[in-house]
C-alpha positions as CSV (number, residue, x, y, z in Angstrom):
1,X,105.4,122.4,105.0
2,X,108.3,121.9,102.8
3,X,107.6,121.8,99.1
4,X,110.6,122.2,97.4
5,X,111.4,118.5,96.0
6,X,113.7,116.1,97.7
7,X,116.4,114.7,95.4
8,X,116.8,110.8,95.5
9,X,120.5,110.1,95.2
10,X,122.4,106.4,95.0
11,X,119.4,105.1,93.3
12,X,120.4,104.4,89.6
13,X,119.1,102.6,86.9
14,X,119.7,102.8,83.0
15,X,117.2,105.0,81.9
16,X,116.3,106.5,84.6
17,X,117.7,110.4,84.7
18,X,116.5,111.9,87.9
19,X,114.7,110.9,90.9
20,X,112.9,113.2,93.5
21,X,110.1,113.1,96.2
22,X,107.5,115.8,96.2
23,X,104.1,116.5,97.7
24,X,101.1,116.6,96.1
25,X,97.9,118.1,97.5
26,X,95.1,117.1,94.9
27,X,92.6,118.9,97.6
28,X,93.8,121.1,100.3
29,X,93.0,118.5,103.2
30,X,95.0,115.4,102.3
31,X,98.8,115.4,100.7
32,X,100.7,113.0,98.8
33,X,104.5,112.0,99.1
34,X,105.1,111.4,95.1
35,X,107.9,110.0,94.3
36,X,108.8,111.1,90.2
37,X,110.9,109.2,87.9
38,X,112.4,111.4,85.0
39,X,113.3,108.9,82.1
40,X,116.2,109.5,79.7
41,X,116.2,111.3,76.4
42,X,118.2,111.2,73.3
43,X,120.5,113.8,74.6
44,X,121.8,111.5,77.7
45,X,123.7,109.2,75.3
46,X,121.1,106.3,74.2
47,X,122.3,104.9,70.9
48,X,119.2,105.9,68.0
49,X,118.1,102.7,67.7
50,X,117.8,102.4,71.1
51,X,115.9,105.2,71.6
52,X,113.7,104.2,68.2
53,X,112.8,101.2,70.5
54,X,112.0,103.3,73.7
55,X,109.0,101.6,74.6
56,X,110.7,98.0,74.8
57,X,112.7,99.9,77.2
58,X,110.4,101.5,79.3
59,X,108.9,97.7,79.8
60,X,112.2,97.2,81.8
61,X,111.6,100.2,84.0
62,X,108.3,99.1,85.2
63,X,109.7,95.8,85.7
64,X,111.7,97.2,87.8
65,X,109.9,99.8,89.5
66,X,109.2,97.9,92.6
67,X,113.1,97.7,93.7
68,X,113.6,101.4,92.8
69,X,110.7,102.5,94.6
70,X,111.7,99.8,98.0
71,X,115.4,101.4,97.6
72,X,114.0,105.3,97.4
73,X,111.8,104.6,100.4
74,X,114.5,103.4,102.6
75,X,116.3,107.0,102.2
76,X,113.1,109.1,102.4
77,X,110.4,106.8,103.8
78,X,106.5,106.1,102.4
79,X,105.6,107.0,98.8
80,X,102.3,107.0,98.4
81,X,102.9,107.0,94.4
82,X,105.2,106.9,91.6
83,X,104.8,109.1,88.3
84,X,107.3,108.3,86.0
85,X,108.1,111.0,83.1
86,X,108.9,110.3,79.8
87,X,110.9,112.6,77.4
């Protein structure tokens, strides 16, 4: 079983600063393929005001969050779910 995460690369999106698939075994029968959105901080460039107004922001990820999870899944194959982690 591999369980070092997979990084997604050629998927890109605004605020979006890493991608990666990993497994997730909530009990030790069944496994997960979980595919984890890291969101930007302040550091990666966003203007202050910007980043003052994350949230209207974040409202544009999960509007898009269908397309980036169809494009991940065509390098890696099924996700079973999407966590998304905000800085």
């Amino acid at each position: 079983m591999n369980t070092v995460p997979q990084v997604i690369r050629g998927v890109s999106h605004p605020l979006v600063a890493d991608m990666y698939l990993k497994r997730d075994s909530s009990d030790q029968r069944t496994f997960e393929d979980v595919l984890v959105i890291q969101t930007i901080n302040r550091e990666d460039g966003m203007a202050e005001t910007e980043f003052n107004s994350f949230d209207t922001y974040l409202i544009d990820l999960l509007t898009d969050l269908e397309d980036l999870k169809a494009m991940a899944e065509q390098q890696i194959g099924h996700i079973d779910r999407v966590d998304i982690r905000a800085h």
